[in-house]
N, CA and C atoms as a LAMMPS dump frame, in Angstrom:
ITEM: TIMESTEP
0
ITEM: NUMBER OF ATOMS
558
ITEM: BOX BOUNDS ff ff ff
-5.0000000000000000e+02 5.0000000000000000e+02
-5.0000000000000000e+02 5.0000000000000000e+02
-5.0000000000000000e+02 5.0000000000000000e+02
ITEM: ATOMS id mol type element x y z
1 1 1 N -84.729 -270.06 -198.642
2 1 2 C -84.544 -269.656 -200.023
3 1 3 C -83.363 -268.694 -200.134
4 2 1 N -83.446 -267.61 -199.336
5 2 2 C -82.23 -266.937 -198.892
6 2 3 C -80.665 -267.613 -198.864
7 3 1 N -80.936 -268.511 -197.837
8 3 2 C -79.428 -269.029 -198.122
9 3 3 C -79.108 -269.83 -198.928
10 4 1 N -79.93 -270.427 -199.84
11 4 2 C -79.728 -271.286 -200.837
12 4 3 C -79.164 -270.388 -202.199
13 5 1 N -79.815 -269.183 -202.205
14 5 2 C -79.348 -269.181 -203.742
15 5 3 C -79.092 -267.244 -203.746
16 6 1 N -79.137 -267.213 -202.219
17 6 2 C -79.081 -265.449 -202.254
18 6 3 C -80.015 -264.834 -202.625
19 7 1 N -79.538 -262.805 -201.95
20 7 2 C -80.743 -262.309 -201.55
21 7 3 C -81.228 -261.967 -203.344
22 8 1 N -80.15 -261.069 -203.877
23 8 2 C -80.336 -261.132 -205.643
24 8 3 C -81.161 -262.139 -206.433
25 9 1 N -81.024 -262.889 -206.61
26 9 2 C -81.231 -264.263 -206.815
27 9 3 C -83.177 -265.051 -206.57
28 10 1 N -83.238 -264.447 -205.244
29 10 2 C -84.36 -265.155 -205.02
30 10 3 C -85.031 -264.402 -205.351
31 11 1 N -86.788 -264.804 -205.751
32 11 2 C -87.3 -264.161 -206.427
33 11 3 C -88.842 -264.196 -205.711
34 12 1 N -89.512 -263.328 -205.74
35 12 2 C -90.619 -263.787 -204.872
36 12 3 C -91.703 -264.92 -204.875
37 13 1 N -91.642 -265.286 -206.174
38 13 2 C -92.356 -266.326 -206.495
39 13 3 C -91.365 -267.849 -205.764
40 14 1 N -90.721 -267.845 -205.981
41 14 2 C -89.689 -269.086 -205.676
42 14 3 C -89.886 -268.885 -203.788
43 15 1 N -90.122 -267.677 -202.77
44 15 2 C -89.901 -267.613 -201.707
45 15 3 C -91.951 -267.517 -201.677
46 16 1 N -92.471 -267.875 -202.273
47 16 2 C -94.026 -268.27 -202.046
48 16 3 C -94.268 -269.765 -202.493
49 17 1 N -93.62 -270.032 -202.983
50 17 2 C -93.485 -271.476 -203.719
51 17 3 C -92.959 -272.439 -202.465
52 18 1 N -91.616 -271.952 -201.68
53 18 2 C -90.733 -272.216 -200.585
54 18 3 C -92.289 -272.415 -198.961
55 19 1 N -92.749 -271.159 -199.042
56 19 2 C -93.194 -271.133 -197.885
57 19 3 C -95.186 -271.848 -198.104
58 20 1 N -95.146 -272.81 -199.599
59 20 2 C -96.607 -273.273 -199.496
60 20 3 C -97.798 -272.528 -199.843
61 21 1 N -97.451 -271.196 -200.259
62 21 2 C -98.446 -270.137 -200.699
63 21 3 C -98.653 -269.962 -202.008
64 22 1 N -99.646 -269.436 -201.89
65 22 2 C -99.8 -269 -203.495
66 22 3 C -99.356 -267.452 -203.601
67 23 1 N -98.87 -267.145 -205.154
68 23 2 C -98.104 -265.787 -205.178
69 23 3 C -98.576 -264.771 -204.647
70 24 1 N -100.108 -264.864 -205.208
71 24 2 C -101.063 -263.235 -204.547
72 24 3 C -100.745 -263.619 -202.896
73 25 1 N -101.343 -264.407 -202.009
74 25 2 C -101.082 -264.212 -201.124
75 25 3 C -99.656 -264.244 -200.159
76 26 1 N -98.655 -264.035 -200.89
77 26 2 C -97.459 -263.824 -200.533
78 26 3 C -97.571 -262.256 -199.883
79 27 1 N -98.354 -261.507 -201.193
80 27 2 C -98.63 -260.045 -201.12
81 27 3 C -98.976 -259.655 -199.489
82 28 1 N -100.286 -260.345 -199.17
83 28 2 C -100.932 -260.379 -198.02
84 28 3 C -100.525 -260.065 -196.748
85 29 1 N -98.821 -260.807 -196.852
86 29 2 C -97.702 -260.558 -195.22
87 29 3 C -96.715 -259.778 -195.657
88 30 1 N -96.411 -259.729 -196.887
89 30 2 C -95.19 -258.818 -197.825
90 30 3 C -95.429 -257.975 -198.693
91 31 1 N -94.806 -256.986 -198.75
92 31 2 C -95.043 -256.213 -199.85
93 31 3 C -94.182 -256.317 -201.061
94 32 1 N -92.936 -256.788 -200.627
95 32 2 C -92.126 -256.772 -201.441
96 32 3 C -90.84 -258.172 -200.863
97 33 1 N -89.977 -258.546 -201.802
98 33 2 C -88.577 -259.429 -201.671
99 33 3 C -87.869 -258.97 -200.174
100 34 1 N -87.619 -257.433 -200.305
101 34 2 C -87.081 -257 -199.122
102 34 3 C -88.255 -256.727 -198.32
103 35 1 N -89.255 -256.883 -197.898
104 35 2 C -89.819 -256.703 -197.002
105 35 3 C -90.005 -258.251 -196.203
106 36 1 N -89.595 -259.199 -196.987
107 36 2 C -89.694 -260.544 -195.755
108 36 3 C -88.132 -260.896 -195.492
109 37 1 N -87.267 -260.391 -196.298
110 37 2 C -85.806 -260.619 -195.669
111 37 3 C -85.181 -259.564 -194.545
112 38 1 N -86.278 -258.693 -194.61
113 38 2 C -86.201 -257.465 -193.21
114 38 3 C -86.545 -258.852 -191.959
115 39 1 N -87.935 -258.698 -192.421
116 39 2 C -88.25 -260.111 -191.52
117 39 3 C -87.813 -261.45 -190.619
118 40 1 N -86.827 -261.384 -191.835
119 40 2 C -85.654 -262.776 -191.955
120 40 3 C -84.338 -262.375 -190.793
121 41 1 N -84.247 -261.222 -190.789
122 41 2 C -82.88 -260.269 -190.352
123 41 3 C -83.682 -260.13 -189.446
124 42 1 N -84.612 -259.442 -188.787
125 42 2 C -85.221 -259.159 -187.454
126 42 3 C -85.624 -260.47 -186.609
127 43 1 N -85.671 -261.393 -187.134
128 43 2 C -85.458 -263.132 -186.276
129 43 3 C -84.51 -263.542 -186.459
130 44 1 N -83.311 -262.978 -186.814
131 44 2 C -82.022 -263.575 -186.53
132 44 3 C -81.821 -262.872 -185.646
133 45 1 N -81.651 -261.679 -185.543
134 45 2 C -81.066 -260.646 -184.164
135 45 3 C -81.959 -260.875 -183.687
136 46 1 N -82.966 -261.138 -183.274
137 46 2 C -83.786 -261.494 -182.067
138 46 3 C -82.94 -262.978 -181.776
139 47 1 N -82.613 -264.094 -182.101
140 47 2 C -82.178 -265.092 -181.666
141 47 3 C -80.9 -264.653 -180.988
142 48 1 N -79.901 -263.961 -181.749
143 48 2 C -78.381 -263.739 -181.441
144 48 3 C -78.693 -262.56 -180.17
145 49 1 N -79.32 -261.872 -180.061
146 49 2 C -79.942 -260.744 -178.879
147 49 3 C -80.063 -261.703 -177.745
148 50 1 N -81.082 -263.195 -178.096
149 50 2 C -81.384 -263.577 -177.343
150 50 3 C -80.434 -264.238 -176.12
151 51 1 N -79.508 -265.102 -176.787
152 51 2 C -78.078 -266.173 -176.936
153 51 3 C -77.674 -265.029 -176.107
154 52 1 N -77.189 -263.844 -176.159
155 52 2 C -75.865 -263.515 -175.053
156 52 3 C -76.808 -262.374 -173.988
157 53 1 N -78.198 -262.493 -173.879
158 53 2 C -79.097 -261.672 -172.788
159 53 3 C -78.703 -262.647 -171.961
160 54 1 N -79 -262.131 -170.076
161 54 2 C -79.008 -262.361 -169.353
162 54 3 C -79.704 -264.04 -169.504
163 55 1 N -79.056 -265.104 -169.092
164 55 2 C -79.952 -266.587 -168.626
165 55 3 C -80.147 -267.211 -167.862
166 56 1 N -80.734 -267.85 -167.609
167 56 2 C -81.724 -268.391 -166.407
168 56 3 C -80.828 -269.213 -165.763
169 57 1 N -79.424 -269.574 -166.62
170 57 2 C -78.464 -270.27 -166.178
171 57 3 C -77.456 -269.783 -165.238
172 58 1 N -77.223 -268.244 -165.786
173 58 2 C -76.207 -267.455 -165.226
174 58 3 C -76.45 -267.525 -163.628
175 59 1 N -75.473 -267.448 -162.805
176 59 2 C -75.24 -267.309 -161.642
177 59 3 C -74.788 -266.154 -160.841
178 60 1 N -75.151 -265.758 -159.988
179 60 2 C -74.91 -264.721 -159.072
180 60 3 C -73.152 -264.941 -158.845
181 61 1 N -72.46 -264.281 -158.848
182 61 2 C -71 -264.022 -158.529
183 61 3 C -69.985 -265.139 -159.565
184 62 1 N -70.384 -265.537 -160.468
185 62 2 C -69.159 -266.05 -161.089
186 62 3 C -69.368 -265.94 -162.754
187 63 1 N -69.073 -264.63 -162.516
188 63 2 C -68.831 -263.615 -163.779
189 63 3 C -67.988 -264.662 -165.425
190 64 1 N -67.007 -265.374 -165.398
191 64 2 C -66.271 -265.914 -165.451
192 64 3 C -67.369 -266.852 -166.254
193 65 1 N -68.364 -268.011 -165.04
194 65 2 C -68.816 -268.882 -165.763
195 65 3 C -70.123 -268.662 -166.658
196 66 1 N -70.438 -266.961 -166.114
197 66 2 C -71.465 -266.598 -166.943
198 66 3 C -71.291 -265.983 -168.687
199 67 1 N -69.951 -265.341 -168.77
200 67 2 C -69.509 -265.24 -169.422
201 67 3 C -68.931 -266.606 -170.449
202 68 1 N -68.705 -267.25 -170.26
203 68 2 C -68.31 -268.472 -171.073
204 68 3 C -69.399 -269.702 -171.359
205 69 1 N -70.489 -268.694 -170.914
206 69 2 C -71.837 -269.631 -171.268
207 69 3 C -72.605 -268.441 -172.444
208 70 1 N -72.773 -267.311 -172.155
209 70 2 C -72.976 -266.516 -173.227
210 70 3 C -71.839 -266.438 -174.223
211 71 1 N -71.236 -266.443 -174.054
212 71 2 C -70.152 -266.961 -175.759
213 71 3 C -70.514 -268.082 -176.25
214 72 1 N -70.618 -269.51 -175.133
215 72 2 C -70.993 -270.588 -175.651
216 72 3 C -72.229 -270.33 -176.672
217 73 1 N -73.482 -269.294 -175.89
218 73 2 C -74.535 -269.511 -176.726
219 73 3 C -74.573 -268.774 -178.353
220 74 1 N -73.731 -267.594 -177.756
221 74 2 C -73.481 -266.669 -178.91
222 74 3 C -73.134 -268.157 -180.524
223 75 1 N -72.243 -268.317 -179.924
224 75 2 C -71.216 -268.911 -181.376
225 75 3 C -72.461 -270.121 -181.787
226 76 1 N -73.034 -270.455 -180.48
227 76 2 C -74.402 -271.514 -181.181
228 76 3 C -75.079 -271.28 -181.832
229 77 1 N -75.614 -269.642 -181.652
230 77 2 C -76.528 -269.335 -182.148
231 77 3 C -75.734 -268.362 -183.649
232 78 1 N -74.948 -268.124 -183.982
233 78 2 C -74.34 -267.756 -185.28
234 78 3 C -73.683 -268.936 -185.758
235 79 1 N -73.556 -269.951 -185.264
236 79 2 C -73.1 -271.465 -185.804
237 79 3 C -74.668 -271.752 -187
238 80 1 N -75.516 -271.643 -185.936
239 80 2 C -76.746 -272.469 -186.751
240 80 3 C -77.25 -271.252 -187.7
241 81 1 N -77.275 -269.665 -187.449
242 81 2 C -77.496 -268.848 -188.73
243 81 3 C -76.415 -268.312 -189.511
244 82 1 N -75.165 -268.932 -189.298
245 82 2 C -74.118 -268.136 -190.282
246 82 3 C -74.532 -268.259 -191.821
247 83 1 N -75.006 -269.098 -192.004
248 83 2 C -75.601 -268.23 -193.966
249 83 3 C -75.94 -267.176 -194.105
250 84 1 N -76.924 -267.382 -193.106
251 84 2 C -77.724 -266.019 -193.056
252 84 3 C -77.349 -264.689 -192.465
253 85 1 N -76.325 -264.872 -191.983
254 85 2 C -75.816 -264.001 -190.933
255 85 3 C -74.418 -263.118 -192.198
256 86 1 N -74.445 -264.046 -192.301
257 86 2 C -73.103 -263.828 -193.886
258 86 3 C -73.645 -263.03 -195.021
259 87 1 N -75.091 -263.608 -195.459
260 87 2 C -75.917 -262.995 -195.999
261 87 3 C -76.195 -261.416 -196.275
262 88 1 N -76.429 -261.134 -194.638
263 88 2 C -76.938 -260.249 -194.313
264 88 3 C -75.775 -259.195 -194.532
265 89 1 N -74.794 -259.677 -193.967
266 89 2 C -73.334 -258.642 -194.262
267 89 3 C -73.393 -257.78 -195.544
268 90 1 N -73.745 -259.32 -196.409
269 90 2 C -73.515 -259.09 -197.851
270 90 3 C -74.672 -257.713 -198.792
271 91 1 N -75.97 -258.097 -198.266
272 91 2 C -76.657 -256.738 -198.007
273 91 3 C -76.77 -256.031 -197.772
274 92 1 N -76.323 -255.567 -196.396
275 92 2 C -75.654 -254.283 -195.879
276 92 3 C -74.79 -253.336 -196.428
277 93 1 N -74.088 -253.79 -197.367
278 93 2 C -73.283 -252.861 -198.186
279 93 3 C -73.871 -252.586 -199.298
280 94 1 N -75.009 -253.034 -199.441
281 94 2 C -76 -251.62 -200.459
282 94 3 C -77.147 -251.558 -200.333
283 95 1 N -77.886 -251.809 -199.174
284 95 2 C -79.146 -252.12 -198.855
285 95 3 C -78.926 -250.964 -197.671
286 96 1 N -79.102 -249.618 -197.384
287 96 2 C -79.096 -248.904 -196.432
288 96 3 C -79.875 -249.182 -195.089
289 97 1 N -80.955 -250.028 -195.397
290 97 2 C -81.991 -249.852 -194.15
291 97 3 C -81.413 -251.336 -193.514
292 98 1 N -80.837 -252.224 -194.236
293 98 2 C -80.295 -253.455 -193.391
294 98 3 C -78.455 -252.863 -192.928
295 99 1 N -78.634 -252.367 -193.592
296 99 2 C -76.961 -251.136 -192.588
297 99 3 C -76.996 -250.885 -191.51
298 100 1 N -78.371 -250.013 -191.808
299 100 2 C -78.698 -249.582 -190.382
300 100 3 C -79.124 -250.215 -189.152
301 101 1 N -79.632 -251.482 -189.643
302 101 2 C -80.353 -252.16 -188.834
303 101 3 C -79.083 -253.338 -188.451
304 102 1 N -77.79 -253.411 -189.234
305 102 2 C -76.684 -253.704 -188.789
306 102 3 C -75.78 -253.227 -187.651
307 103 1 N -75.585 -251.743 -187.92
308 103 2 C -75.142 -250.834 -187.057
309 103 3 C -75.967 -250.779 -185.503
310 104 1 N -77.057 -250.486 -185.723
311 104 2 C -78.181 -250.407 -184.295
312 104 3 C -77.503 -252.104 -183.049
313 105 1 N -78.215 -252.567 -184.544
314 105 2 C -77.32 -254.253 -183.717
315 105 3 C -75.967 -254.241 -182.796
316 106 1 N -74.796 -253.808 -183.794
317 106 2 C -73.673 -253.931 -183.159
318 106 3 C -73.776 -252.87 -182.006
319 107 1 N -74.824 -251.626 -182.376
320 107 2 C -74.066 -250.449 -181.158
321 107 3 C -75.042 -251.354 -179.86
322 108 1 N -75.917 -252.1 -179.943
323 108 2 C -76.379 -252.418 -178.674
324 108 3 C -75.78 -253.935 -177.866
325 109 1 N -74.889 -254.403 -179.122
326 109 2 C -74.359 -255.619 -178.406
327 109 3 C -73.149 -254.734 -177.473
328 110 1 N -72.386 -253.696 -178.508
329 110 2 C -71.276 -253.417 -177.678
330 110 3 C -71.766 -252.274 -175.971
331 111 1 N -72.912 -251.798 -176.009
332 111 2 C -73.394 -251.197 -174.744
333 111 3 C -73.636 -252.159 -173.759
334 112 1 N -74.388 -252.848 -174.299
335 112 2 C -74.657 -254.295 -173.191
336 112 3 C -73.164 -254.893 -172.744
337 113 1 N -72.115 -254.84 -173.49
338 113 2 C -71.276 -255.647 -173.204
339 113 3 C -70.219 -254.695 -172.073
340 114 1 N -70.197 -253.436 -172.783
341 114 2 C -69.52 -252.141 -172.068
342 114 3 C -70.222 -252.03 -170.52
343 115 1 N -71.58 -251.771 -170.499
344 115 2 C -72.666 -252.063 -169.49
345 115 3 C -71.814 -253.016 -168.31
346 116 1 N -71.718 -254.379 -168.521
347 116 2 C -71.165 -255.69 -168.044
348 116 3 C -69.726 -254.989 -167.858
349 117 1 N -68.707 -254.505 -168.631
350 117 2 C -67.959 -254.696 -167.932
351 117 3 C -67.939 -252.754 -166.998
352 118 1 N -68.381 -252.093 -167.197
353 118 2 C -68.407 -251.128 -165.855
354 118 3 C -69.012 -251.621 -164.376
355 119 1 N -69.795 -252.606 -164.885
356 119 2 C -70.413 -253.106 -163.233
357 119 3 C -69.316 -254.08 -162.925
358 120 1 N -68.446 -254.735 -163.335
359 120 2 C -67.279 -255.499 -163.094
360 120 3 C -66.231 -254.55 -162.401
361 121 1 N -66.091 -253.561 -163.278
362 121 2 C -65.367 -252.725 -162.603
363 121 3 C -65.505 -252.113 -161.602
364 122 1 N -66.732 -251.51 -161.168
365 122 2 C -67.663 -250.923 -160.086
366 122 3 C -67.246 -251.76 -158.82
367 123 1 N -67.502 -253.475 -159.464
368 123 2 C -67.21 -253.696 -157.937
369 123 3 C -65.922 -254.335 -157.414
370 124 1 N -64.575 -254.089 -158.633
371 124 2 C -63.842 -254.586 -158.091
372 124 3 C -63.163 -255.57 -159.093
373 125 1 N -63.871 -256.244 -159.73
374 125 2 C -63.787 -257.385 -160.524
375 125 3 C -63.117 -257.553 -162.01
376 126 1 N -62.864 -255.988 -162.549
377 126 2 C -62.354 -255.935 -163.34
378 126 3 C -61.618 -255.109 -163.867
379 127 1 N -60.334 -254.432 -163.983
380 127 2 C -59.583 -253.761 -164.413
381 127 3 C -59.941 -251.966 -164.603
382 128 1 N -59.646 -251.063 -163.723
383 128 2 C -60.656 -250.164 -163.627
384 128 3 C -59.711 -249.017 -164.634
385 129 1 N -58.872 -249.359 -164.695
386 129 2 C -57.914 -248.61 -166.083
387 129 3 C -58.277 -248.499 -167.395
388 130 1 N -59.14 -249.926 -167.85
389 130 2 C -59.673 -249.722 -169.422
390 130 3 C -60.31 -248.961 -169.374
391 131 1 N -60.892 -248.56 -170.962
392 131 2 C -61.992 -247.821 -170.997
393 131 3 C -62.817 -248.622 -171.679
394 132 1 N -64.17 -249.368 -171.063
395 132 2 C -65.19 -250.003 -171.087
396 132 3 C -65.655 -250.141 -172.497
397 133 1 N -66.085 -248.907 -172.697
398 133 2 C -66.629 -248.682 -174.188
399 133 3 C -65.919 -249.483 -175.365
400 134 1 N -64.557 -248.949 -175.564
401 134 2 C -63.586 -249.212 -176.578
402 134 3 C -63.383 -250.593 -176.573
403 135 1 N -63.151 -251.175 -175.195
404 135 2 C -62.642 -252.726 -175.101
405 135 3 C -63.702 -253.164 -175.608
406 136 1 N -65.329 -252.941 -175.268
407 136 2 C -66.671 -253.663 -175.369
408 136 3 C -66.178 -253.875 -176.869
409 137 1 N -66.171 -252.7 -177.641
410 137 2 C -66.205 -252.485 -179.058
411 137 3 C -65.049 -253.599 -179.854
412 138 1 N -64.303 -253.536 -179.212
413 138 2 C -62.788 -254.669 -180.067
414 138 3 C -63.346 -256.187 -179.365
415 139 1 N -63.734 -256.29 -178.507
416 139 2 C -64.102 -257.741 -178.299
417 139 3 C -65.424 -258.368 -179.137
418 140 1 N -66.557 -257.325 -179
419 140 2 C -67.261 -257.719 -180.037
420 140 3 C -66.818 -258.313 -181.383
421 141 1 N -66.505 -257.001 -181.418
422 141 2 C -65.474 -257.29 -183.064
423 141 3 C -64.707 -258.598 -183.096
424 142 1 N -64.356 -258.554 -182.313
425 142 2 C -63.181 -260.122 -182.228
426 142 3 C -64.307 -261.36 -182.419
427 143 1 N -65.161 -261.413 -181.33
428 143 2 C -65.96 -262.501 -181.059
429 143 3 C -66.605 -262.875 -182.413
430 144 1 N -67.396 -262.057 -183.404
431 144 2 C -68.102 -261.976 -184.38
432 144 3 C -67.189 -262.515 -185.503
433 145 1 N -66.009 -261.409 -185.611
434 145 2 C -65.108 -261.576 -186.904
435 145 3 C -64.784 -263.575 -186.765
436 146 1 N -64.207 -263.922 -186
437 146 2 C -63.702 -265.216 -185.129
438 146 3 C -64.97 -266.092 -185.404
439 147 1 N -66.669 -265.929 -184.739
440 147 2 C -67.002 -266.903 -185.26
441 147 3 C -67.615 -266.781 -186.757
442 148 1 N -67.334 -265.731 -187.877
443 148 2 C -67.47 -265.854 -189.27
444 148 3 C -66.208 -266.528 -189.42
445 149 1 N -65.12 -266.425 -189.721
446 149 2 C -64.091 -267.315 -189.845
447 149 3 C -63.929 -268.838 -189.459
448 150 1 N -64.624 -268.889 -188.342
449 150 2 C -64.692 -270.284 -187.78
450 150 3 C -65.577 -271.091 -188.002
451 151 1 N -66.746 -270.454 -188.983
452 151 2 C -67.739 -271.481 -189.441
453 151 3 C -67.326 -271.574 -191.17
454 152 1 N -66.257 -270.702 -191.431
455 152 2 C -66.023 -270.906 -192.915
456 152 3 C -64.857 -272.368 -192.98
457 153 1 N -64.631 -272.501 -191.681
458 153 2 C -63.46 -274.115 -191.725
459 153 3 C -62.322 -273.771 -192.667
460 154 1 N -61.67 -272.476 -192.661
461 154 2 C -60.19 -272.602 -193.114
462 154 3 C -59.177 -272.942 -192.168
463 155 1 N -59.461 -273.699 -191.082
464 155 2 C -58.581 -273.721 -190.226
465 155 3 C -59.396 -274.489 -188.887
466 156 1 N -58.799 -275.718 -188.285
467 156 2 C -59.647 -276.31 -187.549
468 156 3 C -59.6 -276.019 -185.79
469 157 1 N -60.265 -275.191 -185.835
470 157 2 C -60.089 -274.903 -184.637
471 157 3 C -60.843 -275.519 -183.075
472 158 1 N -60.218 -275.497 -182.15
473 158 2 C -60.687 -276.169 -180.964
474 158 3 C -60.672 -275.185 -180.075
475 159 1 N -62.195 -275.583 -179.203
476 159 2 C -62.548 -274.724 -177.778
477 159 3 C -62.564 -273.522 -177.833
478 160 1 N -63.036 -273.136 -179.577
479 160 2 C -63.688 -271.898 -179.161
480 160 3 C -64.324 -271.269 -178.331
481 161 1 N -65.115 -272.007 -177.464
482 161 2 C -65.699 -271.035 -176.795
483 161 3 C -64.514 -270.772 -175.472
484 162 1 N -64.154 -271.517 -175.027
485 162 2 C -62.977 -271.516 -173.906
486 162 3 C -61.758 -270.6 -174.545
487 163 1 N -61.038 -270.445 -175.76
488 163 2 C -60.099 -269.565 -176.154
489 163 3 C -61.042 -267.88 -176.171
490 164 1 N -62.105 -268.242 -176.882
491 164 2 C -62.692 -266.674 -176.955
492 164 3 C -63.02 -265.832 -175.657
493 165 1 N -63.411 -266.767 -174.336
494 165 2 C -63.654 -266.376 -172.83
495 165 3 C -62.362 -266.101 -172.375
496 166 1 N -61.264 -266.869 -172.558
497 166 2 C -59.636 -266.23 -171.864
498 166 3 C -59.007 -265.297 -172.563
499 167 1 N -59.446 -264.831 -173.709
500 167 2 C -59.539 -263.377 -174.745
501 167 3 C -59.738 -262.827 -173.623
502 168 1 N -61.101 -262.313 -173.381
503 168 2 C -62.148 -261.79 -172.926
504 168 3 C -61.512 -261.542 -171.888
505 169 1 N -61.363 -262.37 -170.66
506 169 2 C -60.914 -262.413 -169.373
507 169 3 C -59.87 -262.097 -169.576
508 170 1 N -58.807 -262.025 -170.276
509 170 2 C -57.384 -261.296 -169.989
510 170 3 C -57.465 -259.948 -170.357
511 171 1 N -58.823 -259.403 -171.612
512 171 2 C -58.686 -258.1 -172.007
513 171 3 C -59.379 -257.116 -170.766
514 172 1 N -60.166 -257.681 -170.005
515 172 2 C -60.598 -256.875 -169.189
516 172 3 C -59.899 -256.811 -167.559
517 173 1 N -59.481 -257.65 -168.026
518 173 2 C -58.892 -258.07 -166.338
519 173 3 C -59.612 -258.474 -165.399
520 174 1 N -60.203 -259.419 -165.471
521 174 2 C -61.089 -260.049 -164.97
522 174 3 C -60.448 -260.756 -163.95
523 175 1 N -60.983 -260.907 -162.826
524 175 2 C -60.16 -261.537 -161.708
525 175 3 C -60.822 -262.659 -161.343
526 176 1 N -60.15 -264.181 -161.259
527 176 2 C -61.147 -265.221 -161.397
528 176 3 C -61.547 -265.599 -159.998
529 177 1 N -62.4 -266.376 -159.295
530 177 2 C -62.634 -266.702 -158.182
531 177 3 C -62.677 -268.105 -157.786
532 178 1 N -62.621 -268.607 -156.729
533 178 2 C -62.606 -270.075 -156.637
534 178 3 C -63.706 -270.65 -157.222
535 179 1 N -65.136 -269.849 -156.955
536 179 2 C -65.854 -270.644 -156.985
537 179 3 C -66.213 -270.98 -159.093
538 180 1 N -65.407 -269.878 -159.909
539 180 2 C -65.213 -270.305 -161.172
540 180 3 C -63.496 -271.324 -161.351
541 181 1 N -63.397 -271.555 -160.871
542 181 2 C -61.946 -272.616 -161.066
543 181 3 C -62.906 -274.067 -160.624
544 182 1 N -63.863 -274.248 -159.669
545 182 2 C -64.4 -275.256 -159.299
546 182 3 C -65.426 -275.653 -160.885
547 183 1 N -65.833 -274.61 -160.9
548 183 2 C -66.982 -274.676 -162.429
549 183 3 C -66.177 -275.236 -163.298
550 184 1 N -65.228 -274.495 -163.917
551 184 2 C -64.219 -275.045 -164.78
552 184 3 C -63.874 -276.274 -165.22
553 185 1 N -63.786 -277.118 -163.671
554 185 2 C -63.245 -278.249 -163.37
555 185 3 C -64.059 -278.974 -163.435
556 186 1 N -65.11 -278.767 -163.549
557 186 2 C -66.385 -279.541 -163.489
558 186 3 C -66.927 -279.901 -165.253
């Protein structure tokens, strides 16, 4: 209902109507319009949290192909919620508690990501001159801004996920290894 006609717009009856209920018991799980689009926003960042956490796929020593599989999932997983994800932006600028719950988001994607690259650096693997934090912070930014733009189709772009990983890998200095040139190739 949300992405159909916006957060203004929808009305609680129309989002009890949507989900098969009757109005009173809409009450029952919600208290209010914004109390199930909190809802709505806390299972999207749980999905997009999910997409670039550690995966069952990732591999021990090839930083490189683990990295270009969490972007892969990232942009999948804001591919399939960018309404909502757009949405949410759009709330955030006067909805204080989805601000905040914007902000919390970004400061823990960019720690996790800062996180990743000090242990890169730690052992060698990545450019020990940046400063972790700041780069984490502009690549995020990049990655996010890049796939809102790239699901709006002003411009047709190819191998996103492969252009956004050699971003990545040239901003940190990432040093590649054989055994990611073999992946690659594969």
């Amino acid at each position: 209902m949300f992405e159909r006609v916006g957060y203004l717009d929808a009305r609680v009856s129309d989002i009890a109507k949507e989900a098969d209920v009757a109005h009173g018991s809409y009450y029952t799980y919600f208290d209010s319009k914004k109390a199930v689009f909190q809802a709505v926003v806390t299972d999207v960042s749980a999905e997009i949290d999910s997409a670039v956490a550690h995966h069952s796929t990732d591999q021990t020593g090839d930083p490189i192909g683990n990295l270009l599989n969490a972007n892969r999932r990232y942009l999948e997983a804001y591919y399939a919620n960018s309404k909502m994800l757009t949405l949410i932006e759009q709330v955030a600028t006067t909805d204080p508690e989805i601000h905040r719950h914007r902000i919390a988001s970004r400061r823990r994607h960019v720690q996790r990501v800062a996180s990743t690259i000090r242990r890169l650096q730690e052992r060698g693997d990545a450019d020990p001159a940046i400063d972790a934090f700041t780069t984490a912070g502009a690549l995020v930014a990049m990655l996010s801004s890049f796939a809102y733009w790239s699901t709006i189709h002003i411009d047709d772009y190819r191998d996103v996920d492969q252009v956004v990983t050699d971003i990545w890998i040239r901003a940190i200095g990432l040093k590649k290894n054989k055994r990611v040139g073999a992946a690659r190739a594969s």
